[in-house]
PATI-494898 format. One record per residue (C-alpha): x, y, z. Coordinates in steps of 0.2 Angstrom, whole numbers, padded with zeros to 4 digits, always signed. Layout:
N
XYZ ...
//
This chain:
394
-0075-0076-0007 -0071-0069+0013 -0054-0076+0019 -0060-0068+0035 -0074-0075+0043 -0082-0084+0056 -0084-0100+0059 -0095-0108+0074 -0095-0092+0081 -0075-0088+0081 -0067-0078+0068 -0056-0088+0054 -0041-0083+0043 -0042-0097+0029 -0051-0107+0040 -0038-0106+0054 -0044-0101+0071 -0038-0083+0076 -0036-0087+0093 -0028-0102+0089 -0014-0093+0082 -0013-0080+0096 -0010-0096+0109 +0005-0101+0097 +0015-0083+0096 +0005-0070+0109 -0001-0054+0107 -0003-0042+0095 +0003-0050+0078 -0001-0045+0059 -0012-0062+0050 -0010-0061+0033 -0023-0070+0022 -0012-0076+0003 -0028-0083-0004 -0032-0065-0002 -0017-0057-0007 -0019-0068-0023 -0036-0066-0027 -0031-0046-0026 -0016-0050-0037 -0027-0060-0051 -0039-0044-0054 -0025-0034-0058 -0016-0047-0069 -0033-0052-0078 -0034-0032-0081 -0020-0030-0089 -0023-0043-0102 -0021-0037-0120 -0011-0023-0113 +0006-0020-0116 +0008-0018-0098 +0017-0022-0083 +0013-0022-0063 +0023-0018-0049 +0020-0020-0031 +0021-0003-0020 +0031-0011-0006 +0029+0004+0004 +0010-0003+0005 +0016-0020+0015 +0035-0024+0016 +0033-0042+0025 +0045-0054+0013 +0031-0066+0016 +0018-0056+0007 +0032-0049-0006 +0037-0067-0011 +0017-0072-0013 +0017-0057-0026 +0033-0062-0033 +0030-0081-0037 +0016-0075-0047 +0025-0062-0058 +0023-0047-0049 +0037-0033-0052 +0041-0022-0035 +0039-0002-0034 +0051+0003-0021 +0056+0020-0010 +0073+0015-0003 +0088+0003-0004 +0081-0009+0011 +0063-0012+0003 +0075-0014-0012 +0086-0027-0002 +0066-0033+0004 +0063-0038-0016 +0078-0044-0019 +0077-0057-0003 +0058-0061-0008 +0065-0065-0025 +0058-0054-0037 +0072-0049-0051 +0081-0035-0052 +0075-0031-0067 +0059-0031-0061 +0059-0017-0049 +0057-0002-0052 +0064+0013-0038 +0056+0027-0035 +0055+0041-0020 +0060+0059-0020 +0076+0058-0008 +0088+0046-0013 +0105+0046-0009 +0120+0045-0021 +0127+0027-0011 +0109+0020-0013 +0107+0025-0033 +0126+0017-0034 +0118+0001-0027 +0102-0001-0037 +0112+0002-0052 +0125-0011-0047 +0110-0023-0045 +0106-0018-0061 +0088-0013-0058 +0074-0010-0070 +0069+0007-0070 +0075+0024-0059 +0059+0036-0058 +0069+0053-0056 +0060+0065-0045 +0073+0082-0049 +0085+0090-0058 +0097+0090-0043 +0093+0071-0045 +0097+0069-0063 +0114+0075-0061 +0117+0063-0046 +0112+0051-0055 +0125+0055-0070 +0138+0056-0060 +0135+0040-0050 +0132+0031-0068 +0148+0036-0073 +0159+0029-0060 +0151+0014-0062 +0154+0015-0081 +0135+0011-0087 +0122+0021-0092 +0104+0020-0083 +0087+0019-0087 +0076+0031-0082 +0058+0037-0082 +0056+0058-0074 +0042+0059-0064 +0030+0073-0066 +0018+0081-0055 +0003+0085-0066 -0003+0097-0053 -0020+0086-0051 -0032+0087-0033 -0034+0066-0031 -0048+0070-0019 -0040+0062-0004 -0031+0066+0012 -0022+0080+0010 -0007+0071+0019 -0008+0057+0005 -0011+0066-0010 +0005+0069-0020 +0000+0076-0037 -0004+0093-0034 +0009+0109-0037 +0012+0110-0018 +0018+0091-0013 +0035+0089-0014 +0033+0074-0028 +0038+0074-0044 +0044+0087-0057 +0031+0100-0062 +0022+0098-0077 +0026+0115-0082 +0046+0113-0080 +0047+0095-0087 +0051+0099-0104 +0067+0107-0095 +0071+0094-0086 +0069+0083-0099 +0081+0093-0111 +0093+0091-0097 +0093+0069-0097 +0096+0071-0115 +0112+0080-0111 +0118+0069-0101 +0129+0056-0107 +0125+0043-0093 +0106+0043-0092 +0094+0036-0105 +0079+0044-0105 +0064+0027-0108 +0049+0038-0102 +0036+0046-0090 +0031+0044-0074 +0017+0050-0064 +0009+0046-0046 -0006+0058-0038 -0012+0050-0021 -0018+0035-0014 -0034+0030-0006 -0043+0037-0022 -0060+0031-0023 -0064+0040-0039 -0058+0040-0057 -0059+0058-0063 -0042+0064-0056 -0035+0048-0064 -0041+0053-0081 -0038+0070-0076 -0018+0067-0075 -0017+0054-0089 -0025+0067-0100 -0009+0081-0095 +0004+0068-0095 -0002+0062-0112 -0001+0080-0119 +0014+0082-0112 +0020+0065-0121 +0018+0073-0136 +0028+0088-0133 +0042+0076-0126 +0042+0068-0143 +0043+0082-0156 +0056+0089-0144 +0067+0072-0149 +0064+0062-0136 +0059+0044-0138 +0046+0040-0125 +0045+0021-0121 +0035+0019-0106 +0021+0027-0094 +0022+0024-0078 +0003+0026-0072 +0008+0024-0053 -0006+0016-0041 -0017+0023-0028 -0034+0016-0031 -0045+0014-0013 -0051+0001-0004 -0065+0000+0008 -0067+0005+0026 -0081+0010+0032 -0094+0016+0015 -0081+0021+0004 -0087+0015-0014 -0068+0014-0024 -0068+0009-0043 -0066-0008-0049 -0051-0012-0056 -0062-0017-0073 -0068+0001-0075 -0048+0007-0066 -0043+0000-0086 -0057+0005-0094 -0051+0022-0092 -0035+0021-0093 -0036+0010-0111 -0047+0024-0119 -0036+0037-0113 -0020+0032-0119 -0026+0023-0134 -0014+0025-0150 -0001+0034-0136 +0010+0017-0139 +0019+0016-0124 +0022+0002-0111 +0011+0005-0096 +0015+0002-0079 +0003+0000-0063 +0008+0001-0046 -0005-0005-0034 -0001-0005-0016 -0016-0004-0002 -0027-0011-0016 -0017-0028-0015 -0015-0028+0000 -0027-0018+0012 -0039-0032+0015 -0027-0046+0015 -0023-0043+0033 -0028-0041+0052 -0021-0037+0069 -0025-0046+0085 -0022-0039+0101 -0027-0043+0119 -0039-0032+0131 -0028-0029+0144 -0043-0020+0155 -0057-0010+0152 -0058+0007+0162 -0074+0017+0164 -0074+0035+0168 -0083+0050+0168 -0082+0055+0154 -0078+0040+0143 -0073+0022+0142 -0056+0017+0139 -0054-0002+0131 -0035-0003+0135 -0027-0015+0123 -0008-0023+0122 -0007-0016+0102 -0002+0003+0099 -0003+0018+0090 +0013+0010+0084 +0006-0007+0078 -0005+0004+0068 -0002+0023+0066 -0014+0027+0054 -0030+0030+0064 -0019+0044+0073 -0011+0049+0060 -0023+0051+0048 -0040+0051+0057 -0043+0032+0048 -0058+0021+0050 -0054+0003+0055 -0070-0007+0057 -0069-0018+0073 -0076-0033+0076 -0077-0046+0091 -0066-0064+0088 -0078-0072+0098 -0094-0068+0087 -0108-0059+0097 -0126-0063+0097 -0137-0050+0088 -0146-0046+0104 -0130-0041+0113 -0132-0025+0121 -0117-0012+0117 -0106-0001+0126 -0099+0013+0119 -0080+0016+0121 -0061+0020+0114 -0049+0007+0109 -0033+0014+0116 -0016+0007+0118 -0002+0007+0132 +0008+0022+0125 +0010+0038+0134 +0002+0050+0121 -0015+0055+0121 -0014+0048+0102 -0012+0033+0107 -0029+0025+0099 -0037+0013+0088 -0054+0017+0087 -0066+0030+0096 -0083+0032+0099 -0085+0014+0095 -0101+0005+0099 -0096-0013+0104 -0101-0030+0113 -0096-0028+0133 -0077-0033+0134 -0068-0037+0148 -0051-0045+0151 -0051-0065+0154 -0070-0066+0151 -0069-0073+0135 -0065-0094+0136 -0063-0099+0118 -0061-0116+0111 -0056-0123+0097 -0042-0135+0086 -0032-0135+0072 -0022-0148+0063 -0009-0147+0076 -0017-0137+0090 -0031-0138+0103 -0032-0130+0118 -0043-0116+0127 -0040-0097+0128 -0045-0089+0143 -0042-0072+0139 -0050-0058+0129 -0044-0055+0111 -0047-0038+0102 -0040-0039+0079 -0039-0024+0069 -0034-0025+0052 -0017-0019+0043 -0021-0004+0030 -0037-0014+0029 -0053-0013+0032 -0060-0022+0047 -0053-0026+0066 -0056-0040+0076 -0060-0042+0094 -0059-0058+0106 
//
C-alpha cells in the first residue's frame, strides 16, 4: 500500500492534501505517515514470530515523540544513544525496562540516570566504561545489566561514514580483546554480565556481512561460555537499507531467514534494532520555492528548507528522489537544476543535477479540501522525504 500518493493530481499523506497542510503550519515541516510507520512495524513483528526475540526502535533513526509513541503502543522497545532520546522514550511511553542504551560516550551522570530509571539493558562499548559503570552502580547500590558490544571487524559495504563494524571505527570492543574485557565484568562486583552485542552499519542492502558477523560473534559465544560466562542474550543490532533511488535491500523475511539458521541451537534471546528501515519511508519534507535563479553555468531552485532540515544529501552524498506536489503531465518538458537552500555554505543542497518539471515561485494555484479545510494555495511547494526515499515538489 502507498501512503504517499496522488490524488486528482495533488500529492496525499493518507489521503490528506499536502498542501492543505502546509496552508495550516507553513513552510518547511516533516509529514509523517503512521499507517506507514505501522505497516513497517508489523513486518518486523511478524518476523520475529516463533523467535525468542525482542525489537527495539533506534531512536537515533527519528526522535519525534509522535512517531516514538506509534512504535510504543504497539510493543516496540526503544534503542537509544543519550539521556535525552532516553528522556524521548520515557515521555512517548515506552517502559523503562524496555529500552535498551547504547553509544560509545556516555557520561558517568547520564549511566547514574538510566540505572536510576532502571533501564533494561546497558550495551558497554570499553573497558574504561565498564569500570564507570561499576563505580556508578555502587553508589546507587544496584548491580546493572549489561551486554559488551563487540566489534567483529566486518566491512558492511556501506558509507564509509556509517559503517561501524570494522577494526578502525571507534564502536564497540574488538573481537580479539573481548575475552579480556569480558573477564573484567565478571570481576566486577556491580555489573552483571547478560550477553553480547554487536552493530556493523546502516544502510546495508546486503546480507553477507550480516552473516558474516553473526558467524564471529557466535564463535565467540562459545568462547564466553567455557570461559564461565553465562550468555543470555545477542544483541543483533539494525541497519538493514531502504530504497532510494535502485538500491535493492533485503526483505525482512529473508533478514530472518539468516539470522535463524545462523544462530540456531545458540539459545539466546535475540534482539533487533531497526531504525531507517521503520522509519525511512514513513516521512516527507515540504518546503516552498522561494525563486528560481538561472545562471551560466547552472540553475539554482532556491527553496525555504536547508541543508539543516536535512543534512544528509551534504553530508553523505545521499539520493532523495524528488517529485512535484502538484503532479506533472507526462509531456512536461524538464529543466535541469539544483535544489538549494538559503544558507551561506556552498553545501547548502538538496538535490543536484536534477531533471524536473519548470518551477517557479507563485505559479503553482492549488486547490483542494479536507474535513476541516478548504482554500487555494497560490504558491509553489517543493517535499523531500526525511531519511526516506522520495521528495516532493509543489
Amino acid at each position: 500500500m502507498s501512503f504517499f500518493e496522488y490524488r486528482n493530481g495533488a500529492m496525499h499523506a493518507e489521503g490528506v492534501a499536502l498542501a492543505a497542510i502546509a496552508a495550516q503550519v507553513g513552510t518547511p515541516f516533516y509529514c509523517y505517515s503512521a499507517g506507514a510507520l505501522r505497516a513497517g512495524w508489523r513486518e518486523f513483528a511478524d518476523g520475529i514470530k516463533g523467535m525468542n526475540a525482542s525489537v527495539c526502535y533506534a531512536m537515533k533513526a527519528n526522535s519525534n515523540l509522535a512517531v516514538i509513541r506509534v512504535f510504543g503502543e504497539m510493543g516496540a522497545g526503544a534503542d537509544i544513544v543519550s539521556v535525552g532520546e532516553m528522556r524521548r522514550a520515557l515521555a512517548a511511553g515506552i517502559p523503562a525496562g524496555r529500552i535498551i542504551y547504547s553509544g560509545v560516550g556516555k557520561k558517568a551522570s547520564e549511566l547514574m540516570e538510566a540505572l536510576q530509571v532502571k533501564v533494561g539493558q546497558i550495551n558497554v562499548e570499553s573497558s574504561a566504561e565498564l569500570e564507570t559503570l561499576n563505580a556508578v552502580a555502587g553508589q546507587l547500590g544496584v548491580r546493572a545489566d549489561i551486554t559488551i558490544r563487540v566489534n567483529p571487524d566486518v566491512d558492511a559495504g556501506t558509507h564509509a561514514k556509517i559503517t561501524t563494524g570494522r577494526k578502525e571505527n571507534k564502536f564497540g570492543i574488538d573481537i580479539d580483546l573481548a575475552r579480556e574485557a569480558f573477564a573484567l565484568a565478571g570481576r566486577l562486583p556491580n555489573l552483571k554480565v547478560v550477553g553480547v552485542a554487536m552493530h556493523i552499519g546502516s544502510q546495508l542492502t546486503s546480507l553477507e556481512p550480516y552473516r558474516a558477523a553473526i558467524v564471529r560473534v557466535r564463535e565467540l559465544i562459545g568462547q564466553l561460555r567455557a570461559d564461565g560466562h553465562r550468555i543470555d542474550r545477542f544483541d543483533i543490532g539494525g541497519g538493514l537499507g531502504i530504497v532510494y533511488s535502485n538500491e535493492k535491500p533485503p526483505s525482512i523475511a529473508d533478514f530472518m531467514a539468516v539470522v535463524a539458521k545462523e544462530t540456531a541451537g545458540l539459545g539466546c534471546e535475540l534482539t533487533f534494532e531497526p531504525g531507517r528501515r521503520l522509519v525511512g519511508e514513513a516521512g516527507v519534507l515540504v518546503s516552498e520555492v522561494i525563486l528560481v535563479k538561472p545562471g551560466a553555468a547552472k540553475t539554482f531552485v532556491i527553496v525555504d528548507a536547508a541543508m539543516n532540515d536535512l543534512i544528509r544529501p551534504t553530508l553523505y552524498e545521499a539520493w532523495h528522489d524528488i517529485l512535484p506536489v502538484k503532479e506533472a503531465r507526462q509531456d512536461t518538458a524538464t529543466i535541469r537544476c539544483d535544489i538549494v537552500g538559503p544558507i551561506c555554505e556552498s553545501g547548502d543542497f538538496l538535490a543536484q543535477n536534477r531533471d524536473l518539471p519548470p518551477l517557479a515561485a507563485g505559479s503553482t494555484n492549488l486547490s483542494f479540501s479536507t474535513k476541516s479545510i478548504k482554500k487555494e494555495i497560490k504558491t509553489s511547494y517543493f517535499n523531500f522525504t526525511l531519511f526516506k526515499n522520495f521528495i516532493l515538489i509543489f
